[in-house]
N, C-alpha and C positions, 0 to 999 in steps of 0.2 A: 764811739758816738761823740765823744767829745772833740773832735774832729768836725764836725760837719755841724756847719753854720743854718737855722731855718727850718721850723717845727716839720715844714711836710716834707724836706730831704730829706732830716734827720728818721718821720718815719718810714722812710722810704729807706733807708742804709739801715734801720731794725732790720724790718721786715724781711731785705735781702738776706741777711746775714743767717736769721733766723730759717729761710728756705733754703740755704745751703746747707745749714747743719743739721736739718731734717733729712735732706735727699743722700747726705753722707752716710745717714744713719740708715738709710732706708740698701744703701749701696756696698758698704762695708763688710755685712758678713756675709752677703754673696760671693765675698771675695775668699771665704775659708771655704773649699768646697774637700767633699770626705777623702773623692779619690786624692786628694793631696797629702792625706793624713801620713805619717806625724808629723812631718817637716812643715807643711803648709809654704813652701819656696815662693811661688807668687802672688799669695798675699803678702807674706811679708817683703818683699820684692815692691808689691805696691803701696804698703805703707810706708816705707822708706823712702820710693818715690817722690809722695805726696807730700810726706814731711822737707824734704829737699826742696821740693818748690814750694812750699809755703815761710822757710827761711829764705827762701831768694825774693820771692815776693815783699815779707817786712822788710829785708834791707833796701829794697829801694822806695818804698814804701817811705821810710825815714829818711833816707838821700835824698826825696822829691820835696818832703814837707820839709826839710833845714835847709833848699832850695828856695820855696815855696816862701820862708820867713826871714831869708834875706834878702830876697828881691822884693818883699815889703815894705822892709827897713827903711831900704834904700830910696824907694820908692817917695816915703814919707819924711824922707830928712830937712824938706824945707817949705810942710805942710802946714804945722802948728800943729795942737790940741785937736782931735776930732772925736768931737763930744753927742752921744745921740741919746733921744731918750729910751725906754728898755722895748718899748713896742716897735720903735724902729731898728732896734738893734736883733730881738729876737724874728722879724720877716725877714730879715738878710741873708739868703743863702752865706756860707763862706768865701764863694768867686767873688761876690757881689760887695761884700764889707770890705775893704781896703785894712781895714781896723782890727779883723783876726787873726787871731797869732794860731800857730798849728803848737799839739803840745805830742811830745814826743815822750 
């Protein structure tokens, strides 16, 4: 969450996050069914999966955002000072603030 710039995105990237890790819970142990018993091969087959892609996912995840904060940088190297006060700096989405940094 500390990622995302601007109270109603931010609760907007909650709330997603939170409906995912509901409907995983709700999906998961459909995936141990008996006739598998005792090996259980394709769940654990698809947890393995899932974890695979959720490492592939962080890494570019952090490849975008240290993209993301040097194209800022750069961006702002012959801006000056940009100085706001907390109520315009908290409505600013993150696309919208030139002035957030992404924290990895």
């Amino acid at each position: 969450m500390v990622n995302t710039g601007g109270t109603t995105k931010r609760a907007f990237v909650v709330s997603g996050l939170c409906s995912v890790f509901a409907i995983g819970n709700l999906i998961s142990p459909q995936m141990f069914q008996a006739r598998d018993a005792p090996e259980y091969r394709p769940a654990k087959i698809a947890v393995m999966a899932t974890q695979a892609g959720a490492i592939v996912t962080v890494f570019c995840t952090f490849l975008y955002l240290v993209w993301q904060n040097k194209k800022r940088r750069t961006s702002q190297l012959g801006e000056g000072d940009v100085s706001m006060d907390r109520q315009t700096w908290v409505r600013m989405t993150d696309l919208e603030n030139k002035a957030f940094r992404y924290s990895y």
